[in-house]
N, C-alpha and C positions, 0 to 999 in steps of 0.2 A: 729695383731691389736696393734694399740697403748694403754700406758693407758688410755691419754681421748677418743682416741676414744672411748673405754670401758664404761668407767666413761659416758660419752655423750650417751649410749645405754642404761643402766640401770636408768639415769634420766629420759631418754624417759619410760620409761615400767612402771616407777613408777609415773609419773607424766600423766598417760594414766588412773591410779586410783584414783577417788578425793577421797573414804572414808579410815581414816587409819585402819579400822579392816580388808578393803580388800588387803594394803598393808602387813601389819603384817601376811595375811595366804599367799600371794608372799613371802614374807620372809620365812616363814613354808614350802612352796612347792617348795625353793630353795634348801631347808636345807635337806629336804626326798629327793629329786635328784641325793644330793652330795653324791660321792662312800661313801662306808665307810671304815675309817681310818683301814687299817690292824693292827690286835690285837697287833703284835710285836713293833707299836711303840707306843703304849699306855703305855708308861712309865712314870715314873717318872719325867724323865729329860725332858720330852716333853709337859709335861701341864706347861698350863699359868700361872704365880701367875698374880695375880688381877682380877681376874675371880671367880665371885660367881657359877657358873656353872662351871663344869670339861669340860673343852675345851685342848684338845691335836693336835701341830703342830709342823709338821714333816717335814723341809728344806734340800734339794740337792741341789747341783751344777752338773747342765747335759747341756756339750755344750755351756759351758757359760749362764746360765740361771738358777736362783732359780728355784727350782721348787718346791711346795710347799701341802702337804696332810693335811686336820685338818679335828677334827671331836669334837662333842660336845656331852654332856648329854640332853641339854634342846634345845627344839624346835627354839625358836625364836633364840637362840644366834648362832646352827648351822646355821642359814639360814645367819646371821649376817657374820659370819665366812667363806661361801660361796663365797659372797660379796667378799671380802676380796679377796681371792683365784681367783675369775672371774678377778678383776682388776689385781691382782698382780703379779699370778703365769706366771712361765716361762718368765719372763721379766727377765733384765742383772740386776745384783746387783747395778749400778748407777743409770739407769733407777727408779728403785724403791728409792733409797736413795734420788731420785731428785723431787718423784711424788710429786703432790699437789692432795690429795684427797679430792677436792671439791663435787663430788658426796654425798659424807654424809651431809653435810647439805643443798644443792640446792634438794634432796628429804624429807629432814626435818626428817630425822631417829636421829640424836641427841639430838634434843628438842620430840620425841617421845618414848626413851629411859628412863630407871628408869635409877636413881643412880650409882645405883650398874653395869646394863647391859652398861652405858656408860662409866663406866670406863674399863671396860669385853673390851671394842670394844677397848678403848686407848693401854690396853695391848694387843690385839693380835696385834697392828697395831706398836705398838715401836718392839714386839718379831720378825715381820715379817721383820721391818728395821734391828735389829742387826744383822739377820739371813745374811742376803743382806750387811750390813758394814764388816761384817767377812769375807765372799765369795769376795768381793769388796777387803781387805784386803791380800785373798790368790792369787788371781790372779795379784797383782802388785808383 
């Protein structure tokens, strides 16, 4: 799939719930879904800065494609982090560098975001591009 197609699937699901507390436990029931990050890249080098929650993302290059593991301490921001991972993972590093993630705000999770969680979501989404510029970078 592409990513709007992606993007165009998770508006549907989300726009399938008019109240936001029933979105935010969608967001919770994405986030208990997603495997969990094996212990060995829970490093250092792998959490987010600008993340009030410990969130850790783990990028490959397999086959030409990011592919990408994250995993969080707090509920809502795994599910957020999810997100993330559904649209982006396994896509080509240009692919990614070129997306327009309109899904975040045509289901209104930015303006439903505190502060602190909306810029959480800005840095995993710039860490997820550089990951993607870099990979972009080794393969020319």
């Amino acid at each position: 799939m592409t990513i709007n197609e992606i993007q165009d699937e998770i508006i549907e699901e989300f726009l399938e719930l008019d109240d936001w507390m029933d979105r935010y436990q969608l967001l919770i029931d994405m986030g208990n879904d997603q495997p969990s990050l094996p212990e060995k890249y829970k490093t250092e080098q792998n959490l987010i800065d600008g993340c009030q929650s410990r969130v850790w993302l783990q990028a490959d290059l397999v086959d030409g494609h990011v592919h990408f593991q994250a995993e969080s301490d707090a509920l809502i921001v795994k599910g957020i982090v999810t997100l993330l991972l559904r649209v982006l993972n396994d896509q080509t590093p240009k692919d990614i560098l070129d997306a327009d993630l309109y899904f975040i705000e045509q289901i209104g999770l930015r303006e439903h975001l505190s502060p602190t969680r909306s810029n959480g979501l800005l840095a995993m989404l710039k860490q997820m591009k550089m990951y993607a510029l870099a990979y972009c970078q080794i393969k020319n």
